[in-house]
C-alpha positions as CSV (number, residue, x, y, z in Angstrom):
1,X,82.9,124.7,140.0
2,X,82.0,124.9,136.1
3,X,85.8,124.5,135.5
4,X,86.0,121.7,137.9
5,X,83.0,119.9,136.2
6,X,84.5,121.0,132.6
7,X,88.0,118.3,133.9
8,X,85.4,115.6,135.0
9,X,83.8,115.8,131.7
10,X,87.1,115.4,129.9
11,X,88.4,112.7,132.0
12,X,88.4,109.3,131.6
13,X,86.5,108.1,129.0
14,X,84.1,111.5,128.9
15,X,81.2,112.0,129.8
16,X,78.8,110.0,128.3
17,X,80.4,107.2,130.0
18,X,80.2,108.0,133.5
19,X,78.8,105.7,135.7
20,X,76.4,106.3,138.8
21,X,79.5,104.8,140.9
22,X,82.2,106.9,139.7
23,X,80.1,110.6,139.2
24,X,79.8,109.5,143.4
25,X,83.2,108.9,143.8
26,X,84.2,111.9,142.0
27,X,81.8,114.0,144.1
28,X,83.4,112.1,147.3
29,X,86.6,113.4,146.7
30,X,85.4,116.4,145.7
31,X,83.6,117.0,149.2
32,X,87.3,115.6,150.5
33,X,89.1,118.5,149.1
34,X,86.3,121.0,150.5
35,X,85.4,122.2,146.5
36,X,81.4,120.6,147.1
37,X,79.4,120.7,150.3
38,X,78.3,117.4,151.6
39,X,74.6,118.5,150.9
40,X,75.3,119.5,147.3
41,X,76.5,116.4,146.1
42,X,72.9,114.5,145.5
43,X,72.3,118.1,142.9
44,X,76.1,117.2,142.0
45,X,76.0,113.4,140.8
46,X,73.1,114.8,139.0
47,X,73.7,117.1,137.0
48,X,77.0,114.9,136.0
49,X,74.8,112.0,134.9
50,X,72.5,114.2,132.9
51,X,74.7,115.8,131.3
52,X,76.3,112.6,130.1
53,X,72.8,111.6,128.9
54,X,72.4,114.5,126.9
55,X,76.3,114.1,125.3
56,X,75.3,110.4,124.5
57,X,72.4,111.7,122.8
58,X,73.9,114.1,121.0
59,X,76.6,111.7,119.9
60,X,73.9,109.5,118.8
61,X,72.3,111.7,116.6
62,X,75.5,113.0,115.2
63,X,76.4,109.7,114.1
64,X,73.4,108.9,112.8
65,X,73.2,111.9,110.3
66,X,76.5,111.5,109.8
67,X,75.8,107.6,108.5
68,X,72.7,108.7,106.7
69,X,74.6,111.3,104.6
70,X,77.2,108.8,103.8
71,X,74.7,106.1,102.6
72,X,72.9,108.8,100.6
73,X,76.7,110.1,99.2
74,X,77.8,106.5,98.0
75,X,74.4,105.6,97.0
76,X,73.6,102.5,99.9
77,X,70.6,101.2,100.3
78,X,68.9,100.4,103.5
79,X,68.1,96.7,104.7
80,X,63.9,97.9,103.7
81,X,65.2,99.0,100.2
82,X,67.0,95.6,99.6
83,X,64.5,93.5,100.7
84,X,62.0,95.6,98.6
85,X,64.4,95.3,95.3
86,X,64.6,91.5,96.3
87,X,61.1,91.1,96.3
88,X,60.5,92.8,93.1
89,X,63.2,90.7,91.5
90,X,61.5,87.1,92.5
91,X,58.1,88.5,91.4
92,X,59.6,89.4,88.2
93,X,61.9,85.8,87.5
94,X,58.1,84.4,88.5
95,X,56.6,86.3,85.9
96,X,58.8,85.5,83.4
97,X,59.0,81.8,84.4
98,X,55.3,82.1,83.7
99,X,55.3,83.3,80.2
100,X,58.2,80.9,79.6
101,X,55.8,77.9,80.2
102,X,53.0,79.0,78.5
């Protein structure tokens, strides 16, 4: 059964992308070829669907890191820090427009 689930994971577009629908139709076919009982497949569908959850998430995160370490390797700066350094910029030209008037 874990070597069965192992191919559904794989197939496709993985895990993380399985639909509802098709963890159903998998199970289906599954009862079909007498691998699942007809009263597992609720337990079935699932544990398919959470398990895609938790490789989404885990992609997620993954990426994320990945990005932050990136941004912190070629020295980026967020969208906050920009608009923060823009800030400071415009109350610094106002400054000096300031003293140039005076």
């Amino acid at each position: 059964m874990l070597d069965l689930m192992r191919k559904v994971f794989l197939a496709g577009l993985g895990a993380m992308f399985l639909t509802k629908e098709k963890a159903e139709e998998v199970a289906e076919e599954l009862v079909h070829q007498g691998e699942l009982r007809r009263e597992e497949v609720k337990n079935f569908v699932e544990q398919l669907l959470n398990k895609g959850k938790e490789q989404q998430a885990l992609l997620q995160e993954t990426v994320s890191r990945e990005i932050n370490r990136l941004r912190n390797e070629w020295g980026l700066v967020t969208k906050a820090e920009m608009a923060a350094l823009e800030k400071r910029v415009a109350e610094l030209e106002a400054k000096l427009v300031s003293k140039e008037e005076q």
